[in-house]
C-alpha positions in Angstrom: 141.1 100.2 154.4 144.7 99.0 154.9 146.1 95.4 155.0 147.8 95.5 158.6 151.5 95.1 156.5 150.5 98.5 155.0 150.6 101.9 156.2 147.5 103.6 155.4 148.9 107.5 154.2 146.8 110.0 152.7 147.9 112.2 149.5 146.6 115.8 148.7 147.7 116.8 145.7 146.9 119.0 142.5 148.4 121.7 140.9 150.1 124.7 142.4 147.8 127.8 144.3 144.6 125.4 144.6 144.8 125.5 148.4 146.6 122.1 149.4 148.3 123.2 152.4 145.2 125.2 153.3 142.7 122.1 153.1 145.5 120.1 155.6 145.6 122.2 158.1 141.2 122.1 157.8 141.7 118.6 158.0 143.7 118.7 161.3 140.6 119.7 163.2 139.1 116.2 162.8 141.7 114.1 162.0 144.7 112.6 164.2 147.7 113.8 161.6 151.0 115.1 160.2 152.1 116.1 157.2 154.9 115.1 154.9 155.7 118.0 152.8 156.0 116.9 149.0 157.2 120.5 147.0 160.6 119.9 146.7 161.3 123.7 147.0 159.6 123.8 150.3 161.8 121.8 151.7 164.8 124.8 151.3 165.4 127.1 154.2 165.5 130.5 153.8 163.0 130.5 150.9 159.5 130.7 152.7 158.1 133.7 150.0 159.1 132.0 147.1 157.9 129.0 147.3 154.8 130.2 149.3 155.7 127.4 152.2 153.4 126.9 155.0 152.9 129.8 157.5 153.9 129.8 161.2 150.6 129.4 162.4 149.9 126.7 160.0 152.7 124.6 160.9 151.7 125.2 164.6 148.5 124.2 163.4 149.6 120.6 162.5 152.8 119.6 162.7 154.8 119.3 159.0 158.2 117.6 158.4 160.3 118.6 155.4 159.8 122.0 155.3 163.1 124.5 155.9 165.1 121.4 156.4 167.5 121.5 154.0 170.0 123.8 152.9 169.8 125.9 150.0 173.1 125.0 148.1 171.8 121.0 148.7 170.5 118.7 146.2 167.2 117.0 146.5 166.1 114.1 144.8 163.2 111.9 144.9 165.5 108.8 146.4 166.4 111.0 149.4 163.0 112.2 149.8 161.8 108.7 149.7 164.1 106.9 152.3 164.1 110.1 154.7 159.7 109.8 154.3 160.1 106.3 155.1 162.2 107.0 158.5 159.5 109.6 159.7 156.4 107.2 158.8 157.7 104.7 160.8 158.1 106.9 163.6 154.9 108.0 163.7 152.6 106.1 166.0 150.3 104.1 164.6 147.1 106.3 164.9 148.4 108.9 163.2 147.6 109.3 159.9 151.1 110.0 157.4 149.5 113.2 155.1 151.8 113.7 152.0 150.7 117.3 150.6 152.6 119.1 147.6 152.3 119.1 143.6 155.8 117.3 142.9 154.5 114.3 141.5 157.7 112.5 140.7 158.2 112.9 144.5 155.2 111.6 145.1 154.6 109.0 142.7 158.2 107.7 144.3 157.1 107.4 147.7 153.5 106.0 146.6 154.4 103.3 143.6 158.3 103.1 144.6 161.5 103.6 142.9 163.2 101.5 139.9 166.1 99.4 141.1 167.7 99.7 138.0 169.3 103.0 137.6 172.9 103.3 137.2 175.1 105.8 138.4 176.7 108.1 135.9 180.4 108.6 134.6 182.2 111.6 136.1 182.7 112.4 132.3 178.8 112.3 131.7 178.3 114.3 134.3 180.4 116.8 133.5 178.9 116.9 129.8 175.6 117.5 131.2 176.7 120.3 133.4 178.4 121.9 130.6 175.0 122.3 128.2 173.0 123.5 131.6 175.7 126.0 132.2 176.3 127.2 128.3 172.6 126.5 127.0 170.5 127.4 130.0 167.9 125.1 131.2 165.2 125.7 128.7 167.7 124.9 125.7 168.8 121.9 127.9 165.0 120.7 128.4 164.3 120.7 125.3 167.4 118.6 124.7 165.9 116.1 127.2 162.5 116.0 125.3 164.2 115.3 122.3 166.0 112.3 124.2 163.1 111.1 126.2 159.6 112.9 126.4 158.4 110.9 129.6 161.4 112.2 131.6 160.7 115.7 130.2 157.4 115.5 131.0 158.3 114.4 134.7 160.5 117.3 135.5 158.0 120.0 134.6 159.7 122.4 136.7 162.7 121.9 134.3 164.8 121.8 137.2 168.7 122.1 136.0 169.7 119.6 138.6 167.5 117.1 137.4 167.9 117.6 134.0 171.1 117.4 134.2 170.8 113.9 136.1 168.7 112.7 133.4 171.2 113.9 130.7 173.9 112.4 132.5 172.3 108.7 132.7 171.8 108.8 128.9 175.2 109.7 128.1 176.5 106.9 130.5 174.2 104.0 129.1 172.3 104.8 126.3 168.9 104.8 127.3 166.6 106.9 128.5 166.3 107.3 132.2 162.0 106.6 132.4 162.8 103.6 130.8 164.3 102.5 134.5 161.0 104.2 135.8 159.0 101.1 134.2 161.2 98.3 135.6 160.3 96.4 139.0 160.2 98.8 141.4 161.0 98.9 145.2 158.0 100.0 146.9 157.7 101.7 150.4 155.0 99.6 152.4 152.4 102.2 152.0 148.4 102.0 151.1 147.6 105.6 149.8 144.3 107.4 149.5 144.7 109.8 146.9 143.0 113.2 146.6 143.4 116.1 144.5 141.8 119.6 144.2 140.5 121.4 141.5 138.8 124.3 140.4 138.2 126.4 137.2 141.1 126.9 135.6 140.6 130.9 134.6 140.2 131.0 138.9 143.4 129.0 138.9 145.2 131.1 136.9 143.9 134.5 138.4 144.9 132.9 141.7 148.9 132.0 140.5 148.9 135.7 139.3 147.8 136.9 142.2 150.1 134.8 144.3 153.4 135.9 142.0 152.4 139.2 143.1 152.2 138.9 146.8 155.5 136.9 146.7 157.2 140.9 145.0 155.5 142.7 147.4 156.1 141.0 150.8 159.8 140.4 149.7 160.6 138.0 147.5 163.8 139.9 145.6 165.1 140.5 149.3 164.8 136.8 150.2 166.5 135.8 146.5 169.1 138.7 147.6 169.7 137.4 150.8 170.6 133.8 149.5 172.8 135.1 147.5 174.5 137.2 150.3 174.8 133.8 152.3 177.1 133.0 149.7 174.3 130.5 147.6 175.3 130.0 143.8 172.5 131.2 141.7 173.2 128.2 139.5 172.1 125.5 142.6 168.9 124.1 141.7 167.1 125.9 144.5 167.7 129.4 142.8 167.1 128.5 139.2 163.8 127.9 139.9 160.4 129.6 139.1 160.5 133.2 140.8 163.9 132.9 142.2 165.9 132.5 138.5 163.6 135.7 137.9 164.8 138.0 140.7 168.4 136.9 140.1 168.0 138.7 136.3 165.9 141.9 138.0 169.1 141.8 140.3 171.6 141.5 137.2 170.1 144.1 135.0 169.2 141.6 132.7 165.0 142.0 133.3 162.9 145.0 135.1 160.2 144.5 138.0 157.6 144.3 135.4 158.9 141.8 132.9 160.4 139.6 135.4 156.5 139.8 137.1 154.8 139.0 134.2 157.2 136.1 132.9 157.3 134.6 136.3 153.6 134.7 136.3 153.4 132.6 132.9 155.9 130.2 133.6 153.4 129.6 137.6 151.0 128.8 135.2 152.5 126.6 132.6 153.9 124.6 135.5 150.3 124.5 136.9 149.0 123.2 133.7 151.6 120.3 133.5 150.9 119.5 137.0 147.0 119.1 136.0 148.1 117.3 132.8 150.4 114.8 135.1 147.8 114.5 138.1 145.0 113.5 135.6 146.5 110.7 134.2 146.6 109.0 137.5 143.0 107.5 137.5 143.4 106.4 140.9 143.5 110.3 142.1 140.0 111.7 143.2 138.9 115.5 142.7 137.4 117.7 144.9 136.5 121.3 143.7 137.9 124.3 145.7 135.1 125.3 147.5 133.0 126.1 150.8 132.4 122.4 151.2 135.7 121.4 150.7 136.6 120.2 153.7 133.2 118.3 154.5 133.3 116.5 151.1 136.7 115.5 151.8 135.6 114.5 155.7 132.4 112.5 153.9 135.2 110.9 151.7 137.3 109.7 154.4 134.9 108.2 156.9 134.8 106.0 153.8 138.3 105.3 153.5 140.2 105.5 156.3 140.8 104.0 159.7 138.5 105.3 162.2 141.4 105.4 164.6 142.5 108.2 162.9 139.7 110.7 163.6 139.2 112.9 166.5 
């Protein structure tokens, strides 16, 4: 249980298509709750198919905060995420229980263990050299840049986001060093007391699952949303559009891929991602599994009658 100076919070995470958001909403049938939203593409409005956010009825289902609240051409990071999850746990009253659910783990990891003090803003000049390689490279060429510089931070933004990339690039031209370095320093820590869960499941289900998923996303819409961002006047080069599924409409759209190859590509990189997500999750020994499954939910329930304040249940 909780020391009374921390907020108890729980954290359901894992890799992407295991059935995070599903098990939440499950959970909200016992448990007093909200949820904190932790993919950083969910967060985007306008971009429900994409990124597969939660439904209608499942946010009616239990209420969820940062999801469709920012706008497409904004930047996220995991400092904003971290002092805007602050202001909503402290709003919450005190028998409800904070539930952080998503796969970003840098997110995550921020809000859980805290963020370094030490990083320094870049140059102008560094920033602008950084930008440069994303826009004349692309952002594989540039990740692989970044592995070359620093493997941890590479590792971190498995998504190979430009936008953070491109941060981490920056930093290093402006100092030196590598920006995970500044990861291992002191950190400043939100006033938090996670339980950490994750799911799991065999990974040639996990896989026919993301494949499945990528093809729902094509045929309820997903090059119309990508089409209709672009109408709204969003750059394709923002960091909500050069990710997985969006980056590969934008080619279909360009001439550059068809249906089929942009399918199947989009497809591989789902489950790449999904892979580094298990590979980052597992390392964190104080995570525990729970295999997708008809007892899900009551394993999870068992779990937490353990763990949790009884205040928080129905």
């Amino acid at each position: 249980m909780a020391s009374d100076s921390l907020r108890q919070i729980l954290v359901i995470c894992g890799p992407t298509a295991t059935g995070k958001t599903s098990l939440a909403v499950s959970l909200a049938n016992h448990l007093r709750m909200e949820v904190i939203n932790a993919d950083s593409r969910q967060m985007f409005a306008g971009m429900e198919i994409g990124t597969a956010a939660p439904t209608i009825e499942e946010r009616a289902a239990v209420r969820h905060h940062f999801v469709g609240t920012k706008a497409p051409f904004e930047e996220t990071t995991a400092g904003m995420f971290v002092r805007e999850a602050q202001a909503i746990l402290t709003s919450l009253p005190a028998n409800v229980l904070p539930v952080l659910v998503g796969g970003a783990g840098l997110y995550i990891s921020a809000l859980c263990d805290g963020l370094s003090s030490e990083i320094v803003p870049s140059t102008d000049e560094a920033k602008r050299k950084a930008k440069a390689i994303i826009e004349l490279q692309g952002r594989d060429r540039a990740w692989e840049q970044l592995q070359t510089i620093d493997t941890v931070a590479a590792e971190a933004y498995t998504d190979r986001n430009p936008s953070r990339i491109q941060r981490a690039l920056a930093y290093y031209f402006t100092t030196g060093k590598r920006i995970s370095d500044s990861w291992q320093s002191q950190p400043n820590r939100a006033a938090v007391d996670p339980v950490r869960i994750a799911i799991s499941m065999d990974r040639d289900m996990l896989y026919e699952r993301i494949n499945n998923r990528c093809e729902c996303m094509m045929t309820n819409g997903l090059m119309e949303e990508t089409q209709a961002l672009m109408d709204a006047g969003v750059n394709p080069q923002t960091q909500a559009l050069q990710s997985v599924g969006y980056a590969h409409m934008i080619d279909v759209l360009n001439g550059k891929r068809s249906r089929e190859e942009a399918l199947a590509s989009m497809q591989q990189e789902s489950r790449r991602y999904a892979k580094r997500q298990l590979t980052w999750f597992r390392r964190d020994h104080r995570i525990v599994w729970f295999e997708q499954g008809p007892l899900l939910v009551s394993d999870v329930l068992e779990f937490l009658a353990t763990r949790i304040s009884p205040q928080f249940f129905r």
